[in-house]
C-alpha positions as CSV (number, residue, x, y, z in Angstrom):
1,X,6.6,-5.7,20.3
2,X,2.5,-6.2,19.4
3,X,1.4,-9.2,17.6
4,X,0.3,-6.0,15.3
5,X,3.9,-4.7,14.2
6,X,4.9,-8.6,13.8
7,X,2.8,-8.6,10.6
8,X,4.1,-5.4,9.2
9,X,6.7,-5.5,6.6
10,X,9.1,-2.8,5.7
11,X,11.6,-1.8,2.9
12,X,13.7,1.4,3.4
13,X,14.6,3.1,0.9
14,X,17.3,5.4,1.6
15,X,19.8,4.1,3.7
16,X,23.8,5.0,3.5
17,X,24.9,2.4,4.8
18,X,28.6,3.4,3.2
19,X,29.3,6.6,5.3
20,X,32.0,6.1,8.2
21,X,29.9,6.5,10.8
22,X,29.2,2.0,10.6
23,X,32.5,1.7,10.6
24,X,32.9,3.6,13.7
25,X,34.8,6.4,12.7
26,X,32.8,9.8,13.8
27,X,34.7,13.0,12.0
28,X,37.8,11.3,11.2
29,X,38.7,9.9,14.9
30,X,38.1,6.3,15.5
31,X,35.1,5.5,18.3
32,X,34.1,2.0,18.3
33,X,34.3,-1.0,16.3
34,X,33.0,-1.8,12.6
35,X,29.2,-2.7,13.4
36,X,27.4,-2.5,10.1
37,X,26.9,-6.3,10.8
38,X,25.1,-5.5,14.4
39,X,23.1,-2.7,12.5
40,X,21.8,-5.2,9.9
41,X,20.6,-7.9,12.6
42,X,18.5,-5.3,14.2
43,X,17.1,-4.3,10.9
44,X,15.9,-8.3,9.7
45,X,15.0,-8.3,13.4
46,X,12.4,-5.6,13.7
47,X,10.8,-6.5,10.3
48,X,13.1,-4.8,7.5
49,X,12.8,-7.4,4.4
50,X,14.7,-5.0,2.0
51,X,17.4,-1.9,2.2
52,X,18.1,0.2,-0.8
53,X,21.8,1.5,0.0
54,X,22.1,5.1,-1.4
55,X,25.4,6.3,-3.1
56,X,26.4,9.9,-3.8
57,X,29.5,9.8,-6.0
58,X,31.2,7.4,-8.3
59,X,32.9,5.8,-5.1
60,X,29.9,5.5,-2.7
61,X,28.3,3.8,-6.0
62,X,30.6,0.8,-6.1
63,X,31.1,0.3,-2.3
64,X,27.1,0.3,-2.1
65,X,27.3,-2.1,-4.8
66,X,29.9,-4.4,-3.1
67,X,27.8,-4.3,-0.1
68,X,24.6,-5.5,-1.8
69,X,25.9,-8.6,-3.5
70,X,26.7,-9.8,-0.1
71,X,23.1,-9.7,0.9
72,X,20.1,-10.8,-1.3
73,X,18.7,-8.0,0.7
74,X,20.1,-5.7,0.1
75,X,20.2,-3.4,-2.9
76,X,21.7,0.3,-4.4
77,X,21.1,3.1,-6.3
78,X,24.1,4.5,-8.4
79,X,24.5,8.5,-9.1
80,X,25.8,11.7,-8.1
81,X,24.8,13.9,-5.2
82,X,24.1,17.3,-6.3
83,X,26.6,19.3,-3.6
84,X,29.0,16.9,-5.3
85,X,28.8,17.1,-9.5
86,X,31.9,19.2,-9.7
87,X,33.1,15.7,-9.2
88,X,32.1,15.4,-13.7
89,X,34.4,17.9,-13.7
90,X,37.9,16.8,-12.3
91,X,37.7,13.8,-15.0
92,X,38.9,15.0,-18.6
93,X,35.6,15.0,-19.4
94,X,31.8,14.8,-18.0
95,X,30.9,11.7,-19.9
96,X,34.2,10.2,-18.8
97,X,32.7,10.1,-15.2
98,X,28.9,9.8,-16.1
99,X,30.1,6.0,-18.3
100,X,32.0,5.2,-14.4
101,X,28.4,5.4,-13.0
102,X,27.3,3.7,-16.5
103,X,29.9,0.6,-16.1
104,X,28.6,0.2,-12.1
105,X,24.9,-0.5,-13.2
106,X,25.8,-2.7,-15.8
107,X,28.3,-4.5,-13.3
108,X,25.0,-4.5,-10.7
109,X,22.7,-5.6,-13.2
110,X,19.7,-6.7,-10.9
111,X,21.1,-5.4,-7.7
112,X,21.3,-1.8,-9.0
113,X,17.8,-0.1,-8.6
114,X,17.6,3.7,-9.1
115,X,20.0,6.3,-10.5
116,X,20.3,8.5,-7.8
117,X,21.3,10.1,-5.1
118,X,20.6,13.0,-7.5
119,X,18.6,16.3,-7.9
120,X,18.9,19.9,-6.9
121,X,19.9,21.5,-3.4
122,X,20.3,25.4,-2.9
123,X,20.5,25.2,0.7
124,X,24.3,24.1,-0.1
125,X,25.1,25.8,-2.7
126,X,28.5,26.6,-1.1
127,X,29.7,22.9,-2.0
128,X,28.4,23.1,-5.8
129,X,27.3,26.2,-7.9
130,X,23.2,26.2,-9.2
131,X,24.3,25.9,-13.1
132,X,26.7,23.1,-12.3
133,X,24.3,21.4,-10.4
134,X,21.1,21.6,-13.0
135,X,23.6,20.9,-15.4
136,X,24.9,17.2,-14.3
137,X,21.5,16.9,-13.4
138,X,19.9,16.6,-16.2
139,X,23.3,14.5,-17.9
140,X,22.4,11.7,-14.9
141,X,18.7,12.0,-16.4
142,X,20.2,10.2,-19.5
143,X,21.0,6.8,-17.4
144,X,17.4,6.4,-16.3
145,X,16.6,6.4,-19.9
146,X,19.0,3.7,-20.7
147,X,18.5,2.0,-18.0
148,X,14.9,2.3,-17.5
149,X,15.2,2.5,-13.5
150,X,13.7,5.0,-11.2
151,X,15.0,8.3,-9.9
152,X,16.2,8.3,-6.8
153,X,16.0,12.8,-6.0
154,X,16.9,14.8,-3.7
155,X,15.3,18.0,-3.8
156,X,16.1,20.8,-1.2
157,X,14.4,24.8,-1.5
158,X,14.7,23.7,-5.3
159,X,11.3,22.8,-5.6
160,X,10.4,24.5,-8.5
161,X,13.1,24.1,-11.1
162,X,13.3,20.6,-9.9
163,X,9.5,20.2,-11.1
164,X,10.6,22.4,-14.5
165,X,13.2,19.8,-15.4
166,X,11.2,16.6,-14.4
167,X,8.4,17.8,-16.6
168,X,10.6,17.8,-19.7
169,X,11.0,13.7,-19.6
170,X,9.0,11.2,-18.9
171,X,10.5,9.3,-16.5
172,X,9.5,8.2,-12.9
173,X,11.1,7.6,-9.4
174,X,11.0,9.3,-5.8
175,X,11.5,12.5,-4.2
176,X,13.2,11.3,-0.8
177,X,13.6,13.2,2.7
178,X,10.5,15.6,1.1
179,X,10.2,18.3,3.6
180,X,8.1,20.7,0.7
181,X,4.5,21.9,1.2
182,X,1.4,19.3,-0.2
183,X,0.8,22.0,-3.1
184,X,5.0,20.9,-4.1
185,X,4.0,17.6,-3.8
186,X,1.0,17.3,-5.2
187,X,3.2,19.1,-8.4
188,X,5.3,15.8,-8.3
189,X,3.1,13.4,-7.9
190,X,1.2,14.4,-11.2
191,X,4.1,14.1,-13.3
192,X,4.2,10.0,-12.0
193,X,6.5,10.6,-8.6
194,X,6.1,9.0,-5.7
195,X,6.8,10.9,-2.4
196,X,9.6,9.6,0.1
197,X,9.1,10.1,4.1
198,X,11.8,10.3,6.7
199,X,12.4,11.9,10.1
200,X,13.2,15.3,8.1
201,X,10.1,15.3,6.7
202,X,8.3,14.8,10.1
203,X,10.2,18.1,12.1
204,X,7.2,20.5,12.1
205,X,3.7,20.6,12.6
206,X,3.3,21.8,8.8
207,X,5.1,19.2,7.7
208,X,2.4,16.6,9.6
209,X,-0.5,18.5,7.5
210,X,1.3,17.4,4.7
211,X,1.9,13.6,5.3
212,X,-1.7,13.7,6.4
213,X,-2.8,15.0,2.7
214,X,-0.6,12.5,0.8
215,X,-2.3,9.8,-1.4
216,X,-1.8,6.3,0.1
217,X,-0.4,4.8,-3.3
218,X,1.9,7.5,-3.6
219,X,3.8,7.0,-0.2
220,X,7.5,5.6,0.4
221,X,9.0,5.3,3.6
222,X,13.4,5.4,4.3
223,X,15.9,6.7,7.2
224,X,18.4,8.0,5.1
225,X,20.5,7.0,8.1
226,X,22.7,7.6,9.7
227,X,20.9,11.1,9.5
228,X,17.5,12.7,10.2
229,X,16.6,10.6,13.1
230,X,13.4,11.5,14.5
231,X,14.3,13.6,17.5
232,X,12.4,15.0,20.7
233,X,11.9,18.5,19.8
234,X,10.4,17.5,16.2
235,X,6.6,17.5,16.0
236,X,6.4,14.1,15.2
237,X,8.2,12.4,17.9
238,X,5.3,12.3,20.3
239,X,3.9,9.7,18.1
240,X,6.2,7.0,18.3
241,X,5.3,4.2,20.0
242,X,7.0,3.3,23.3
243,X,7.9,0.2,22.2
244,X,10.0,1.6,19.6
245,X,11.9,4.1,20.8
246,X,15.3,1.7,21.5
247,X,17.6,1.9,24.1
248,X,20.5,4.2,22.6
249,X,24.1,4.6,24.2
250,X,27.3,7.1,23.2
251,X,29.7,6.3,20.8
252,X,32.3,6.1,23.4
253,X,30.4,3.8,25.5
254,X,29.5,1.7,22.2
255,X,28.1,-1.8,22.7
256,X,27.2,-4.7,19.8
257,X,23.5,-4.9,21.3
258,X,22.8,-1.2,21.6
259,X,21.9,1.7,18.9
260,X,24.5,4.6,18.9
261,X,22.7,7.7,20.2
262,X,22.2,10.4,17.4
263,X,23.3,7.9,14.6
264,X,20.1,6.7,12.8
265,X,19.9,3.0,11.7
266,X,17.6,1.3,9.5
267,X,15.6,-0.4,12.2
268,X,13.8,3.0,13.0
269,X,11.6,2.9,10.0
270,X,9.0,1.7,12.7
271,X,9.4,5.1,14.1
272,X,8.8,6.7,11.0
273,X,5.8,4.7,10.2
274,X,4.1,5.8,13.8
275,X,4.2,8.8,12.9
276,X,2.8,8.7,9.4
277,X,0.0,6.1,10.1
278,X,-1.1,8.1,13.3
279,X,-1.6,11.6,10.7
280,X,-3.5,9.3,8.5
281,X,-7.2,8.2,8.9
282,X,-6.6,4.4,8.0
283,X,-6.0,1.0,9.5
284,X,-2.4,0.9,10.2
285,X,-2.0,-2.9,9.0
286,X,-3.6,-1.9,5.6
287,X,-1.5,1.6,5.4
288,X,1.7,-0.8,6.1
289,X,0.7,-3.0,2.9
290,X,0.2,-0.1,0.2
291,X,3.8,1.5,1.5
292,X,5.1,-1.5,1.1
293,X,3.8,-2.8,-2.3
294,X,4.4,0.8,-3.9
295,X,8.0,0.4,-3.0
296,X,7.5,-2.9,-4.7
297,X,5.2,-1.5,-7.5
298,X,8.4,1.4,-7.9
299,X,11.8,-0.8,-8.2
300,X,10.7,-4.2,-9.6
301,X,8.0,-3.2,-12.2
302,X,9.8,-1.3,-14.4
303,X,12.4,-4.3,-15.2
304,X,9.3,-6.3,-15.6
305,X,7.7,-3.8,-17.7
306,X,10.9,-3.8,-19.8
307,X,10.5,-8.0,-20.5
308,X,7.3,-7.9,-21.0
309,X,7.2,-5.0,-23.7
310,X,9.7,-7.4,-26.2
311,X,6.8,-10.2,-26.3
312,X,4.7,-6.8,-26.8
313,X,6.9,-5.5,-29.7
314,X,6.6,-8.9,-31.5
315,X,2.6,-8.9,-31.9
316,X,1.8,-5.2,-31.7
317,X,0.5,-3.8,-35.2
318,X,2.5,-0.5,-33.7
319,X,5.5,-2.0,-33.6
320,X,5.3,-3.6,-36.4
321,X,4.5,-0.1,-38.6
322,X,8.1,1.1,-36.3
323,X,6.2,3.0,-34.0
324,X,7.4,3.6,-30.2
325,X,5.5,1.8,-27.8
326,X,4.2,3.6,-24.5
327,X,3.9,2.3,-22.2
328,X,0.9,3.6,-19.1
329,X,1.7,6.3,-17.1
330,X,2.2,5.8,-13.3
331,X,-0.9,8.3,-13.1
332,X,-3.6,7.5,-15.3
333,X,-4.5,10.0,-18.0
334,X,-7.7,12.4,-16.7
335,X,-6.8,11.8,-12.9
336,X,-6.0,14.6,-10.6
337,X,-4.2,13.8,-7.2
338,X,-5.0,17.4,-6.1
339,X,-8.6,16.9,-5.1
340,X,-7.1,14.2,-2.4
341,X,-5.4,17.4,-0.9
342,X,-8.1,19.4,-0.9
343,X,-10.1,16.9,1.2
344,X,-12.3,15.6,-1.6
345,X,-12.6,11.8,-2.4
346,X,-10.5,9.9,-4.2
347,X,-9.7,9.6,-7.6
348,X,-10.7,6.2,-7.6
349,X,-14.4,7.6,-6.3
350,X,-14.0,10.4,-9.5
351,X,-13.2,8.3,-12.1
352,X,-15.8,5.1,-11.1
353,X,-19.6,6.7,-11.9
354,X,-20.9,4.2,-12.9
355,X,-20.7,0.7,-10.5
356,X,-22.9,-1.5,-12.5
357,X,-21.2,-0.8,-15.6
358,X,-17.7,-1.5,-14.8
359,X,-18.6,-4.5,-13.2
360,X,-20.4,-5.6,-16.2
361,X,-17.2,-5.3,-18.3
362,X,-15.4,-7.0,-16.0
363,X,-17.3,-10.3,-15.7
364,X,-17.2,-10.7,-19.6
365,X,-16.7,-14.4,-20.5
366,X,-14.1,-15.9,-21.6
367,X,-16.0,-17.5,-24.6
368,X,-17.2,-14.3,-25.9
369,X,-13.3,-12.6,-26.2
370,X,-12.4,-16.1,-28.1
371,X,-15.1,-15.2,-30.5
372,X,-14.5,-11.7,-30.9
373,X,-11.2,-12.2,-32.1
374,X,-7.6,-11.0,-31.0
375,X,-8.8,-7.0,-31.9
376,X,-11.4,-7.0,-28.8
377,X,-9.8,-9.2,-26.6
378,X,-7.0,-6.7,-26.4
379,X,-9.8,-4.1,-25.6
380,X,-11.8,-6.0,-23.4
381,X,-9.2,-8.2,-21.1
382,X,-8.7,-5.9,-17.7
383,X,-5.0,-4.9,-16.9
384,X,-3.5,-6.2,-13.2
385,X,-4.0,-3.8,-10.8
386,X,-3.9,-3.5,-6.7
387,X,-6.1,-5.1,-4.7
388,X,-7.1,-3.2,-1.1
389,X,-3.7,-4.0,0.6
390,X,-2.0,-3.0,-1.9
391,X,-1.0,-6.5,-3.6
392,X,0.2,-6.6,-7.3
393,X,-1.0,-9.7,-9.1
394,X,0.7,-10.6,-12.3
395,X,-1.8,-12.4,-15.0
396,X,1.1,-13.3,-17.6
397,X,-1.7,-13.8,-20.4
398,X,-2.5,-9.9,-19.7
399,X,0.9,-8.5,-19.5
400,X,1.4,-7.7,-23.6
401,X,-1.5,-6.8,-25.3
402,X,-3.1,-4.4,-22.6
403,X,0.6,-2.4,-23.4
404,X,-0.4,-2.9,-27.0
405,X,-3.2,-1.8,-27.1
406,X,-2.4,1.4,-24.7
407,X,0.3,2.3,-27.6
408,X,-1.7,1.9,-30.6
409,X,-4.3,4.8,-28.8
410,X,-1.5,6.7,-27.5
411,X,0.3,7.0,-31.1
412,X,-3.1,7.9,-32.7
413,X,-3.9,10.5,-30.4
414,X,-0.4,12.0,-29.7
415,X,0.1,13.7,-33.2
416,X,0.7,17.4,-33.0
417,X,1.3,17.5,-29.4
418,X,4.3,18.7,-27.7
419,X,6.9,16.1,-27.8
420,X,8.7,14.2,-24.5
421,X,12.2,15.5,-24.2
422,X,14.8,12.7,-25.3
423,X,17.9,13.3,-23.6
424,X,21.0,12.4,-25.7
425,X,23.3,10.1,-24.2
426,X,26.9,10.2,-25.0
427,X,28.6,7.6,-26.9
428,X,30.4,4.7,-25.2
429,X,32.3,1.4,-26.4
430,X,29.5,-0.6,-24.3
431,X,26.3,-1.1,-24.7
432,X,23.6,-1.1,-21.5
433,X,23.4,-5.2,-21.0
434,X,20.0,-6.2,-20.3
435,X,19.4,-5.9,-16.7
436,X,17.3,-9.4,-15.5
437,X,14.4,-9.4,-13.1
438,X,15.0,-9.5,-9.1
439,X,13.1,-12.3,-8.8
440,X,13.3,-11.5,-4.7
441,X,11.4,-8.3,-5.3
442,X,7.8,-8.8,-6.0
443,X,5.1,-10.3,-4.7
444,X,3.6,-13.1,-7.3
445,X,0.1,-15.1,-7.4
446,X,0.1,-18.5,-9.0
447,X,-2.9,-19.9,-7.8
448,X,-4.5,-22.3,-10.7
449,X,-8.4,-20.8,-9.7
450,X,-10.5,-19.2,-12.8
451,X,-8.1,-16.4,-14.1
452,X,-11.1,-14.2,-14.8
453,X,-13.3,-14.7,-11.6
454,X,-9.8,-14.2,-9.4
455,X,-9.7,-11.1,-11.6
456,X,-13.1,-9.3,-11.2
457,X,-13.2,-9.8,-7.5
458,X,-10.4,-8.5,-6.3
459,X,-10.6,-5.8,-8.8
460,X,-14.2,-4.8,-7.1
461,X,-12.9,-5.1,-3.7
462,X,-10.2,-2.9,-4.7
463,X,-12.4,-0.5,-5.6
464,X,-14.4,-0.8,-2.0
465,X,-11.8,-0.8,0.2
466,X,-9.9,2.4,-1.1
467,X,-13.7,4.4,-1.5
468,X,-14.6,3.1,2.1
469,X,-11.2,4.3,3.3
470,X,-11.4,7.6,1.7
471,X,-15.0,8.1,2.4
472,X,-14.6,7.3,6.0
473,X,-11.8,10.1,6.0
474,X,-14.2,12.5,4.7
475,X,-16.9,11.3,7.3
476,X,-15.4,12.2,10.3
477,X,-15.1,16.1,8.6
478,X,-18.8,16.2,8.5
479,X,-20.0,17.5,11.6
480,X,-23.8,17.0,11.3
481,X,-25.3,13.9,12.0
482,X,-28.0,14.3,9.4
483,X,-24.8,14.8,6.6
484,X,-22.7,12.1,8.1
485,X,-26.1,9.5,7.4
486,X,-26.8,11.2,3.8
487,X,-22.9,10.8,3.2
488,X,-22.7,7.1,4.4
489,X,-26.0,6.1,2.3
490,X,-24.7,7.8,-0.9
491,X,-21.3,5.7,-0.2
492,X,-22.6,2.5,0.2
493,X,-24.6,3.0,-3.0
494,X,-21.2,4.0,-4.8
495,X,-19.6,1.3,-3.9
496,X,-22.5,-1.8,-4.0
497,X,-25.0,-0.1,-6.4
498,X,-28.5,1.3,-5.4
């Protein structure tokens, strides 16, 4: 292993950890011994910090949840597959089973991440009808509302109505195992969806065109072992590194320090990330850091989100006139992620014209906003974003009033417009308990320095790093000299001034 892969972190987020196969049992005949325990080792060992165990059903739901509490981490999503919602229907009724799944996130509380597995698949449609499937869909919609957790989907040759219901909520999550074209995903990643990569969505050499027109920030990476290994006749395997392709024995030859051949495992998220960072024009150590704070940025924030936006509701003018607050949008209003596909800069390039300007506002002293008043400090203090690697800072003085101030706009200009789709959720004796922060799952910076300095500057090296990465990406398209100099001086002055 390189000093290199030592420094890279990981977090998979699809593995099912719950299906027989760790137990040892291969289509109901006995093989080898229980070795979930030897699977996990190997995972901590070659650099997984985090596993996000996905459930299918009611009964995969708790087991994934008994699983996690016996590992901070580790950590599980709670839903229903779509080949299996006629399971709503052997209950007396639907909502009977959908307030099971309820009572198992309330009984999680922090370890409970996503609602999900769940979605659309009509390459199976053998195993569950189309209307049965959009139907229970849509019901499992109703616990990310409640809950305010992500979506964990699964989408298969259902691109389309998949994209028709999503658009009807505002909600926000993952599309796992995507295996669709860069035009699908581009579809889901405007609606606030991040895109999830595994070895099914690295089989063909279309598929590899896709990863390689993906936005950075929008990128997840999982297993969803013990399936869709990364095998020899898919395009992507010629990328792996030696040093990660693992010694591998047969079931019936099983041993505690060896991988089971064909039966993926955690551990191979290294194999997964080869593959994506070598389709991708950017420093592999960096590209490492922004997967792995989105998945961050994806499971943690929206608990945070959901504290911080009580201390909001208690000093917002909007909430105080009993409006809803809104919170932002995981894509910012005016950007399009489709120019990144269609090999133009970055949106972060688009939306920044003016260098000097922006970091004019950002340097404002502190003394001025105190004199201003609590009216423009809400509009002048800068909201925590990423810095170059990815890293989300928290500025707990920030975290209220930038939300506050969002809503108040949002409320004023939202008048007349089509409406977001509230989904009604069915009644039940208990009420969603308030779900507490995993403290384990986010990066934090506490340093005592100026607030506001700390703030500007890695806000403007933000800003360079992700135009010198895209700009470099559309550099090596250029194929005269004479453009690639005229390109390099125009993107120095972008990004330092003239």
């Amino acid at each position: 292993m390189s000093s290199f892969t030592k420094l890279r972190k990981y977090i998979d987020i699809g593995a099912n950890l719950t299906d027989l196969m760790y137990t040892g049992v291969y289509n109901g005949t006995k093989k080898h011994d229980n070795d979930l325990e030897h699977v996990l080792e190997r995972s901590w060992k070659f650099g997984l910090e985090k596993i996000i165990i996905t459930a299918g059903n009611y009964e995969e739901s708790k087991k994934a949840l008994e699983l996690a509490n016996k590992d901070d981490r580790l950590y599980s999503t709670v839903g229903c597959h779509p080949t299996r919602c006629l399971e709503f229907e052997k209950e007396k009724s639907p909502t009977e089973y959908l307030d099971q799944l309820r009572k198992v996130i309330e009984n999680g509380k922090s370890k409970v991440v996503a609602i999900g597995e769940c979605g659309l698949d009509y390459d199976r449609v053998q195993f569950c009808p189309i209307d049965i499937q959009k139907k229970y869909f849509e019901l499992q919609l109703s616990l990310s509302q409640e809950f305010k957790l992500p979506l964990f989907l699964h989408c298969r040759n259902a691109a389309d109505d998949l994209y028709s219901i999503l658009s009807k909520y505002k909600l926000h999550g993952v599309v796992h195992s995507f295996d669709g074209t860069i035009e699908e995903a581009m579809r889901f990643i405007e609606l606030g969806y991040y895109i999830g990569l595994n070895g099914c969505s690295l089989k063909t050499k279309e598929n590899l065109e896709t990863v390689a027109s993906l936005p950075s920030d929008k990128i997840l990476l999982e297993t969803d072992c013990p399936w869709c290994e990364i095998r020899p006749s898919h395009a992507g395997y010629q990328y792996i590194l030696k040093e990660h392709q693992c010694v591998s024995t047969k079931k019936e030859k099983w041993r505690a320090d060896s991988m089971v051949k064909s039966r993926n495992e955690p551990s191979n998220i290294r194999q997964v990330f080869d593959v994506v960072s070598k389709m991708r024009s950017e420093d592999p150590d960096t590209l490492s850091n922004i997967i792995y704070e989105n998945t961050l940025h994806l499971f943690h924030n929206q608990t945070e989100r959901n504290a911080s936006s009580k201390q909001t509701e208690k000093t917002s003018p909007a909430a105080s006139s009993g409006k809803k607050i809104q919170h932002p949008s995981p894509v910012k209003p005016g950007v399009s992620y489709s120019s990144v596909a269609k090999g133009q800069l970055s949106a972060t390039q688009q939306e920044k014209a003016s260098p000097a300007k922006a970091e004019q506002e950002e340097k404002t002293p502190e003394k001025t906003l105190k004199k201003k008043g609590k009216a423009t400090q809400q509009k002048s203090e800068p909201e925590p974003k990423r810095n170059p690697t990815g890293t989300i800072k928290r500025i707990p003085s920030f975290s209220g009033k930038k939300d506050a101030a969002k809503s108040q706009k949002t409320d004023g200009e939202g008048k007349g417009k089509q409406k977001t789709a509230k989904i009604a959720i069915p009644n039940t004796s208990s009420k969603a308990e308030k779900r507490p922060a995993p403290e384990s799952f986010v990066s934090r910076d506490d340093s005592p320095t100026s607030m506001q300095d700390t703030i500007s500057c890695y806000k403007f090296i933000q800003r360079a790093a992700r135009q010198a990465a895209e700009g470099m990406r559309k550099l090596n398209e250029l194929k005269c000299p004479l453009q690639k100099l005229e390109f390099l001086m125009e993107l120095a002055q972008s990004i330092f001034g003239p």
